[in-house]
N, C-alpha and C positions, 0 to 999 in steps of 0.2 A: 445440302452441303454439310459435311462432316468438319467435327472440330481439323484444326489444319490445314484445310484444303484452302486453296487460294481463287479466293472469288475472280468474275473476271475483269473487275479492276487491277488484278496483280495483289492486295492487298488482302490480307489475312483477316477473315470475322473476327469480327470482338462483339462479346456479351453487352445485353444493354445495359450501361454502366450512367448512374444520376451524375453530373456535372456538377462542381463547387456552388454555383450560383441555386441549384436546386436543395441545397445540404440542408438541414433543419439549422438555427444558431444552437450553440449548447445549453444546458438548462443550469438556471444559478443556483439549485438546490442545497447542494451540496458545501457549500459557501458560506460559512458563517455571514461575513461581511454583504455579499451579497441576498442575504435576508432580511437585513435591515433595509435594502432599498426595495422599494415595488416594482414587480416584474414590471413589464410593457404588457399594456392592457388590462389589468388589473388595478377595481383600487382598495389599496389599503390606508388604514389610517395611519396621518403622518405623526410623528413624535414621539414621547412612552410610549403609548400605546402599540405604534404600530413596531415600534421594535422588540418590546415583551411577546407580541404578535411570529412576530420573527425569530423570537428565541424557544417559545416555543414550540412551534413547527420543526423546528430543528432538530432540535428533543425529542418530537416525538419520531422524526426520520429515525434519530440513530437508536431510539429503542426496536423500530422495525427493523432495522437491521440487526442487532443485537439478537433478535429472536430470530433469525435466518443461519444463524453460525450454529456449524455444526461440534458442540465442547465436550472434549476426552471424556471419558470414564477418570474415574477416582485409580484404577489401578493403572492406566497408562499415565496421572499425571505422576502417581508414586513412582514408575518404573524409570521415567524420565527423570525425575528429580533426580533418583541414587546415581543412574548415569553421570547429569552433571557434576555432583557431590563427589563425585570418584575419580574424576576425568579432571577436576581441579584440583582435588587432592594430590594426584597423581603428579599434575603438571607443576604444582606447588614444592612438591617433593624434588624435582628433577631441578627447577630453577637454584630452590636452595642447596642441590649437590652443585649444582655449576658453581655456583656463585662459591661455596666455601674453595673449592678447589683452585679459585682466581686469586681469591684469599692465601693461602698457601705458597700460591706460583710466584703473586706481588711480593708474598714477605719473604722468599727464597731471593727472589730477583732486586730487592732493594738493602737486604744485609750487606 
């Protein structure tokens, strides 16, 4: 049977797809708060201990991640700076034309 085709129940194949009750639960890794508590089935030590435990596993997750990031070159972060540097400038420049010219209109319109 080809995708589409209608088996002969009348009803359309479907992929075998895992059910909610099969799902994994999600991992509290990521979680500061949930570092200080002991997964399920795991034991760590309760108290200081097991919370310095917990902070720094942490630490060391987000320095593995840290070293997975892929960071610009020195001349894309320059190029990108002057952009914004110009682009505010720019936008700085225009607000304070608006603005003086409301200046003007007010003091026209309140003589």
């Amino acid at each position: 049977m080809t995708l589409g085709q209608k088996s002969s129940g009348g009803t359309a194949a479907r992929p075998n797809r895992p059910n909610n009750e099969t799902k994994k639960p999600a991992s509290n890794r990521g979680n500061l708060f949930n570092l200080l508590r002991p997964a399920s089935g795991t034991a760590r030590p309760s108290g200081l201990r097991g919370a310095l435990d917990g902070i720094a596993e942490w630490f060391r997750s987000v320095l593995s991640e840290l070293r997975k990031v892929t960071w610009p070159s020195r001349e894309v972060v320059r190029n990108l700076t002057i952009i914004v540097i110009a682009v505010s400038g720019a936008f700085g420049a225009f607000l304070g034309a608006v603005d003086y010219l409301f200046k003007l209109l007010f003091e026209q319109l309140l003589r």
